[in-house]
TORDOLUM-625718 format. One record per residue (C-alpha): y, x, z. Coordinates in steps of 0.02 Angstrom, whole numbers, padded with zeros to 5 digits, always signed. Each point is the difference from the previous one (the first is absolute). Layout:
// TORDOLUM-625718
YXZ;...
// end
This chain:
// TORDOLUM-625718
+00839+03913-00311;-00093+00067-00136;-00208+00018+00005;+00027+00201+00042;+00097-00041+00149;-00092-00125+00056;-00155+00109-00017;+00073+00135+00106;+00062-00104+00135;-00196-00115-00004;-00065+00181+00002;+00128+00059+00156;-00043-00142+00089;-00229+00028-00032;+00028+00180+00055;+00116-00055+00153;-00130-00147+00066;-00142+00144-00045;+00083+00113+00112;+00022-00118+00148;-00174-00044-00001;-00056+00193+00033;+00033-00002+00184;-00108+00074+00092;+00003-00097+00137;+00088-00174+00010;+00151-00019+00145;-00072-00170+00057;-00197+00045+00041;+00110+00140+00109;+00143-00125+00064;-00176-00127+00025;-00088+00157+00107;+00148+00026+00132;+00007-00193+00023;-00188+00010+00047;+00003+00125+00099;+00191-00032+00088;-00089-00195+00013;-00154+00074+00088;+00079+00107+00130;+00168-00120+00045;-00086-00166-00041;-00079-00018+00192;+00161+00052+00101;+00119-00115-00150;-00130-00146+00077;-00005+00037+00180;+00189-00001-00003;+00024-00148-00068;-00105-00095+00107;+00093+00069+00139;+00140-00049-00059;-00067-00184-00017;-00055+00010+00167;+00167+00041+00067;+00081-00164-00103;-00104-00116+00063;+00016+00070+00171;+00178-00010-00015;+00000-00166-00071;-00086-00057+00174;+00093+00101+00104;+00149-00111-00068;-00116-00183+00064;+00001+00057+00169;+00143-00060+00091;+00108+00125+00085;-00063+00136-00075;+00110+00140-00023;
// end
């Protein structure tokens, strides 16, 4: 390549990264946001159901010791 095509494409590529660092807002704090708040309202009930479902396994798990059971 000669210096004149290599000047176009360095300046292609400045005015390219320029442009993708105008956003207005940036996709992740958003993405970051509905995590937060999807974290805050299922979090609780994601915990209660899981220890439930512990409690069942070990239940089942000593259901299993006792002899004639089932």
């Amino acid at each position: 390549m000669n210096l004149k095509e290599k000047l176009l494409v360095g300046a292609g590529l400045l005015m390219s990264s320029a442009l993708a660092m105008a956003q207005t807002t940036d996709p992740f704090d958003g993405a970051i946001t509905a995590l937060t708040t999807k974290v805050t309202s299922y979090g609780g009930s994601l915990v209660g159901l899981a220890a439930v479902g512990v409690g069942f396994f070990v239940a089942i798990k000593y259901v299993k010791k006792i002899t004639r059971a089932a």
